[in-house]
Backbone bond lengths (Angstrom), bond angles and torsions (degrees), N, CA, C in turn:
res aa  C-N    CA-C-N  psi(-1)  N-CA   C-N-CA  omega(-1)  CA-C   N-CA-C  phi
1 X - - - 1.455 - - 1.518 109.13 -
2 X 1.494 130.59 120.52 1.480 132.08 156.80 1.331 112.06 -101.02
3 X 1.240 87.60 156.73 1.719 110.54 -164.00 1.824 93.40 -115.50
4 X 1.520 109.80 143.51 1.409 108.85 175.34 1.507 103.17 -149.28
5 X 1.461 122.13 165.39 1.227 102.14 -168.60 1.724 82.92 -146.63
6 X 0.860 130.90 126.10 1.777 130.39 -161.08 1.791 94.40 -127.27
7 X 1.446 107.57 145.29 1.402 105.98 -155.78 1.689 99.51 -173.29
8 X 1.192 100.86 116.45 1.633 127.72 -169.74 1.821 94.80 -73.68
9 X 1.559 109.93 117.37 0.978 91.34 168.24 1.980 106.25 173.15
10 X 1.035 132.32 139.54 1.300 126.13 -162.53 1.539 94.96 -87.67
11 X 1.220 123.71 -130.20 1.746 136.26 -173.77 1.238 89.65 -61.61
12 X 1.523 88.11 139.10 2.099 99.21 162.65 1.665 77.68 -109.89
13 X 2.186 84.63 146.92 1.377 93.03 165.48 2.044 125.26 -71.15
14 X 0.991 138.48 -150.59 1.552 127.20 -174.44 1.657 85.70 -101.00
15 X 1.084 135.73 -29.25 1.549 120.41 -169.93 1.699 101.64 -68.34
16 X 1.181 125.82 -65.17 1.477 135.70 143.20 1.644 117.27 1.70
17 X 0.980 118.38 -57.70 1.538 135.40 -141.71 1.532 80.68 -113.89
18 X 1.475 145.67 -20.14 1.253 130.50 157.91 1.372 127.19 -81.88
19 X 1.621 106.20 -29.48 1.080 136.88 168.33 2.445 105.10 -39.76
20 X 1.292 78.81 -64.74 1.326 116.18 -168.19 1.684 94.21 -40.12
21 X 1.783 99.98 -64.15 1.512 108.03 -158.32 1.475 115.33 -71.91
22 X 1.878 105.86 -24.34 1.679 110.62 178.83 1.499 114.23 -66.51
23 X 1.705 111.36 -47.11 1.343 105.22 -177.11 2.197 122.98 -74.15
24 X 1.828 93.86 -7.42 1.403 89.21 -156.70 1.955 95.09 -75.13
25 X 2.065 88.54 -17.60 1.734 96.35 -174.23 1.662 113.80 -81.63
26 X 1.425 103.02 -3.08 1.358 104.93 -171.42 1.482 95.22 -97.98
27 X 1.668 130.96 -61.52 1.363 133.69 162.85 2.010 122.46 -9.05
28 X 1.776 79.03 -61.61 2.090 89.48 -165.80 1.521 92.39 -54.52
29 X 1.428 132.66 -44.69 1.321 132.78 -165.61 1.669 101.91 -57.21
30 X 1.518 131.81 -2.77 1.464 126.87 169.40 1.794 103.15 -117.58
31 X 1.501 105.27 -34.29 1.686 97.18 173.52 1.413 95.24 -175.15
32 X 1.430 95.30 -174.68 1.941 103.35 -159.46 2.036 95.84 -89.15
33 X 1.253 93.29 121.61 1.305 108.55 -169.02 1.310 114.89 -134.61
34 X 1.375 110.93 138.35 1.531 118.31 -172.31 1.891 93.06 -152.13
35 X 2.100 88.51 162.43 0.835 108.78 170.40 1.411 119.69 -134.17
36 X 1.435 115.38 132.21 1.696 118.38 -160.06 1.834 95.93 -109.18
37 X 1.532 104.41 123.39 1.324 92.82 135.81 1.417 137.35 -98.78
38 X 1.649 111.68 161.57 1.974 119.98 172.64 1.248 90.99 -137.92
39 X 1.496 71.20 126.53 1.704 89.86 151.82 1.160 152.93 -112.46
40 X 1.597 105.86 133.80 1.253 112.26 -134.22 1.671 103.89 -69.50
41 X 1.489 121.86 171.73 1.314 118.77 -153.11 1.725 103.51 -95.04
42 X 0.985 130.15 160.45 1.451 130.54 -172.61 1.425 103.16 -81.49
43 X 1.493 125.53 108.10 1.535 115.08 169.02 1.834 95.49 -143.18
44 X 1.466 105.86 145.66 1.688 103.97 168.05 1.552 111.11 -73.15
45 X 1.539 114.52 168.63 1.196 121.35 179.85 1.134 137.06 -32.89
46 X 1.558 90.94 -51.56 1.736 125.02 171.15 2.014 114.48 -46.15
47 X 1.658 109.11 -16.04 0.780 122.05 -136.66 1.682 88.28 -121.79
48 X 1.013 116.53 9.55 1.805 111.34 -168.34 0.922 110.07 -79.33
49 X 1.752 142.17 2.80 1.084 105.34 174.28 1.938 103.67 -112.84
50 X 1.532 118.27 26.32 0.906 140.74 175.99 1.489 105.29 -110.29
51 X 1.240 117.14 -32.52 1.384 107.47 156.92 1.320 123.56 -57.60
52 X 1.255 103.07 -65.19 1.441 114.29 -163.13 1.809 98.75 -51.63
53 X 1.224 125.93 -50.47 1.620 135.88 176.67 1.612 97.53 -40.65
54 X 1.072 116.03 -66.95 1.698 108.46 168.54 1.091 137.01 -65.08
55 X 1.301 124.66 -18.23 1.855 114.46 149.77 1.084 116.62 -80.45
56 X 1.361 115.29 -15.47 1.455 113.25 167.51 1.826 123.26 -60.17
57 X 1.140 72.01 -36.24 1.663 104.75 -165.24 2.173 98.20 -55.98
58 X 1.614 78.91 -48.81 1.940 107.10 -165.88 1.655 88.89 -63.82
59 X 1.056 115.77 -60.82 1.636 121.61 -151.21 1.329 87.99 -52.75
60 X 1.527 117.14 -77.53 1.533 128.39 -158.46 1.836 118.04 -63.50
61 X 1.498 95.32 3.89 1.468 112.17 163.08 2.133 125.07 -77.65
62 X 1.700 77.56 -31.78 1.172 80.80 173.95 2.341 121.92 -110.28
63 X 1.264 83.95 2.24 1.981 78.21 158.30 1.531 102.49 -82.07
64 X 1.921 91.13 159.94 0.911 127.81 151.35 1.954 117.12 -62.60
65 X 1.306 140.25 -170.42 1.420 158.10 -173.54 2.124 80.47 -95.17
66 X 1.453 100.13 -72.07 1.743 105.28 -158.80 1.176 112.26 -89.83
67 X 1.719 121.32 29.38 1.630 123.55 -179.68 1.710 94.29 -80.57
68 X 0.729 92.83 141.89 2.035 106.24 154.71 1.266 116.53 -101.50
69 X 1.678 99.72 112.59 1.946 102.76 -176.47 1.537 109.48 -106.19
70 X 1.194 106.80 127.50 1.884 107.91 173.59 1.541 87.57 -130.09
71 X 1.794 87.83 132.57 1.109 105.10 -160.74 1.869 97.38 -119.51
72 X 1.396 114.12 133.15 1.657 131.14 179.53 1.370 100.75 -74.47
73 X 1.223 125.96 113.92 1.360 130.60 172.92 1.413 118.17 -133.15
74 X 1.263 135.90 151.23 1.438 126.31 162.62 1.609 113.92 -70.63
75 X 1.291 115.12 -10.57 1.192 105.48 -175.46 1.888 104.27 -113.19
76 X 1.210 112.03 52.04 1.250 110.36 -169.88 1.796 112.54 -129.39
77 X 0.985 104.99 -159.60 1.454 97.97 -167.25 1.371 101.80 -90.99
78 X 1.642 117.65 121.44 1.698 100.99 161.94 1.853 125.33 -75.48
79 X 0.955 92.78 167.56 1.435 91.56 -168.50 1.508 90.88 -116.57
80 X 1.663 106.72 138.68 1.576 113.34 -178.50 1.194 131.91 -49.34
81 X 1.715 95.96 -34.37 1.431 100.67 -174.67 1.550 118.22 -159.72
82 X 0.881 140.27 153.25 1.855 130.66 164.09 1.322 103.28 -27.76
83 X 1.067 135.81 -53.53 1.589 148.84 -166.91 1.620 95.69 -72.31
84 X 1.231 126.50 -54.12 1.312 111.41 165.89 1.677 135.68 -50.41
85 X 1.249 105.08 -52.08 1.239 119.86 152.71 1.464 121.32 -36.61
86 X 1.540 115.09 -52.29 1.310 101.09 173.73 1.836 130.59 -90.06
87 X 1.145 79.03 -8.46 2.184 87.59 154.87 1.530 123.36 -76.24
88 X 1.365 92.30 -14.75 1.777 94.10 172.77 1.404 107.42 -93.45
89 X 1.615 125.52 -44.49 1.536 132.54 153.34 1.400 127.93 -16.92
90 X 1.477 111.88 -47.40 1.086 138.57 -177.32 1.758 98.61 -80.84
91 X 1.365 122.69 -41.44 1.094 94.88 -165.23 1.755 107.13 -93.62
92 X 1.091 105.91 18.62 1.654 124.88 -162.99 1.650 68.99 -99.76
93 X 1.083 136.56 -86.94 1.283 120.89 -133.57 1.222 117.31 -89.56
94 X 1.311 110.18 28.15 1.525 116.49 -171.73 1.797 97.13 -126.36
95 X 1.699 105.51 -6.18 1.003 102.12 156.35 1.701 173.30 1.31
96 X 1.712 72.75 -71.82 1.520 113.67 155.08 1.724 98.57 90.37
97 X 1.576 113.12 1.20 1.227 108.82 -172.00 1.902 97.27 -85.30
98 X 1.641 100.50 164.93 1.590 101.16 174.34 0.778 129.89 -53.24
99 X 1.751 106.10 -45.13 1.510 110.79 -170.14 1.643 106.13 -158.93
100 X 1.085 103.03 157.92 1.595 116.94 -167.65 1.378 106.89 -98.63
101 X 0.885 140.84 142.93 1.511 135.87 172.28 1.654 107.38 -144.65
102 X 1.380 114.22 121.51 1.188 142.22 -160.46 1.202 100.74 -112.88
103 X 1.620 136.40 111.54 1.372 143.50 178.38 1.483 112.39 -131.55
104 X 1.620 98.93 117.68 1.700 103.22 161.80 1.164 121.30 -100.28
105 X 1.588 120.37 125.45 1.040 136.89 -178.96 1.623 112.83 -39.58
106 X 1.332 100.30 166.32 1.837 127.96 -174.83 1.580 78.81 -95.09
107 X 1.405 85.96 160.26 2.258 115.75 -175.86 1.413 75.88 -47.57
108 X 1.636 140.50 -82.16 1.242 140.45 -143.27 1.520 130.41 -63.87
109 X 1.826 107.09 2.75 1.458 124.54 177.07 1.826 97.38 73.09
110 X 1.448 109.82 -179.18 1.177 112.42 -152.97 1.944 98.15 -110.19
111 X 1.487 101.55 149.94 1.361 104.20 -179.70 1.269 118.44 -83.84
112 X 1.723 121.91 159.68 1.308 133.94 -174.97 1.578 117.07 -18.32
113 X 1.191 95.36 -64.73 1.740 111.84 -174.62 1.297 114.05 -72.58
114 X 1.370 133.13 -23.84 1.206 141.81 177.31 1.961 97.34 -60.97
115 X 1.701 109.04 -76.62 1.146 115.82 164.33 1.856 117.26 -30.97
116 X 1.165 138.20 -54.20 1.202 141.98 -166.00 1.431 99.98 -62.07
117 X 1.558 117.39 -37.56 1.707 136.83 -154.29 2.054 78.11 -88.18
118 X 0.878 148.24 -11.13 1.233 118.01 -165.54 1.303 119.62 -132.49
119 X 1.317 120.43 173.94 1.708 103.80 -152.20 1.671 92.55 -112.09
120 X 1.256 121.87 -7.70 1.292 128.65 -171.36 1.304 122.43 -145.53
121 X 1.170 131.84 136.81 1.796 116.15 154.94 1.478 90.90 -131.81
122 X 1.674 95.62 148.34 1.456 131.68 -160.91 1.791 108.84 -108.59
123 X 0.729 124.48 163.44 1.395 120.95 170.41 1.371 108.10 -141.92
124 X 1.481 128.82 119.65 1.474 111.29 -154.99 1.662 106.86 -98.25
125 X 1.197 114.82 -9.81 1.738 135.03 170.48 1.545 105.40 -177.25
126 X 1.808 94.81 147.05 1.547 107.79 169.10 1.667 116.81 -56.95
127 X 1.968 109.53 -18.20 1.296 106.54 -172.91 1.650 91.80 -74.61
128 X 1.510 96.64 161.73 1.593 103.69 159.02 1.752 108.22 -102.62
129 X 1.297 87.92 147.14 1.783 106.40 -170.20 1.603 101.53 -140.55
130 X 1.490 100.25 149.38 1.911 103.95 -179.20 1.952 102.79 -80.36
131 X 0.601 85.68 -173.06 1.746 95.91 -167.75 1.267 127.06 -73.83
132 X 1.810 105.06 -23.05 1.345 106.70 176.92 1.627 110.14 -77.78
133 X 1.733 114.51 -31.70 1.109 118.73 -152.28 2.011 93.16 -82.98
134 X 1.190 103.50 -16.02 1.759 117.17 177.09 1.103 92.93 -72.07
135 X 1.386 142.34 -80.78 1.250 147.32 -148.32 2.135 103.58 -46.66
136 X 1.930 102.88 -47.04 1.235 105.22 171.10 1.252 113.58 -40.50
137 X 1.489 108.86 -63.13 1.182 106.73 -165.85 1.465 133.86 -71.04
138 X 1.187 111.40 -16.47 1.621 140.19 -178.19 1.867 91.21 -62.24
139 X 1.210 116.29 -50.69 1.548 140.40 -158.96 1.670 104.24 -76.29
140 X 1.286 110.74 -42.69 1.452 129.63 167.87 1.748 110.77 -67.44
141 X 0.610 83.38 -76.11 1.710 84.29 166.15 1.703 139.74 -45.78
142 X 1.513 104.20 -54.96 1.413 92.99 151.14 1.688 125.92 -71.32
143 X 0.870 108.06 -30.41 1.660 92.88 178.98 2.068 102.08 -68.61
144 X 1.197 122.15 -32.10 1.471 132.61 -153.53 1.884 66.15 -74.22
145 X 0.908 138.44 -38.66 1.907 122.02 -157.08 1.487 89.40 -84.17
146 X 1.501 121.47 -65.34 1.681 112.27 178.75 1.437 104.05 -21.41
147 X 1.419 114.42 -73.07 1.538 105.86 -169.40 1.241 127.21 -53.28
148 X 1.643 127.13 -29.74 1.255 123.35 166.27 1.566 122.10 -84.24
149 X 1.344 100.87 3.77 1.592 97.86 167.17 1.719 99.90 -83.56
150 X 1.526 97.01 -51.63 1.691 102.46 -167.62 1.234 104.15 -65.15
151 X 1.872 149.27 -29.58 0.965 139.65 -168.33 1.603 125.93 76.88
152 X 1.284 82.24 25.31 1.689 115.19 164.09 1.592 114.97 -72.53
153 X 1.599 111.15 108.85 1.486 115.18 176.65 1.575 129.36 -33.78
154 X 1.358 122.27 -1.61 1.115 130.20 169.84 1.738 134.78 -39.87
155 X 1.502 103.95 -53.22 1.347 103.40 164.29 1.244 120.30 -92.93
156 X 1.744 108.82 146.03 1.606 89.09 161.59 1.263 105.51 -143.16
157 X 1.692 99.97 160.74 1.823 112.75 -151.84 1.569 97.86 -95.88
């Protein structure tokens, strides 16, 4: 099973980009895991729902037919708790699919077909946050479920 986490976004700053390298070394230690950036396509505001059609366009360029996509959205389901989160983890990887692919939406949320293409949308807090500080947390979170699947002292209740 690989884990991927795909994420719209030009330069990460260096806090980001450390962010990136601690959890991707903490992740591989449960399975082969990566993180892709795309970039997202140049359109003005006026223009979002032509954006959004083209990252849509980008994302679903890059699954497989048998990937499983859960997709980070503000408009998605929150999950009660870390512990919730990781009962759904669990049931992601018991799947049986290859690989998981974890996508946070562009500023403009994700298009029709993107949604239709995916088996989940996530909501990572009721607060709103810009994308880098999502991506942290997206990164924090799946590894925080590895550990409560594995029973790794990490969380505590």
């Amino acid at each position: 099973m690989k884990v991927e986490l795909i994420v719209y976004a030009s330069r990460a700053p260096a806090w980001l980009q450390a962010v990136r390298q601690e959890f991707s070394a903490k992740l591989g230690g449960y399975f082969p895991f990566s993180i892709k950036t795309l970039k997202s396509p140049s359109a003005g505001r006026e223009d979002l729902a032509v954006k959004r059609k083209l990252e849509g366009e980008l994302l679903l360029a890059q699954l497989e037919p048998k990937d499983l996509l859960i997709l980070f959205d503000e408009k998605g389901r929150v999950p009660k708790s870390s512990r919730d989160f990781s009962a759904l983890m669990t049931r992601l990887l018991e799947s049986g699919k290859a690989r998981i692919v974890f996508c946070i939406g562009g500023a403009y949320g994700f298009d029709e077909p993107v949604k239709k293409r995916s088996s989940e949308a996530l909501s990572l807090s009721p607060l709103t946050m810009n994308h880098l500080v999502a991506e942290a947390v997206a990164l924090e979170q799946i590894y925080r479920a590895m550990t409560l699947i594995k029973g790794v002292p990490y969380h505590n209740d």
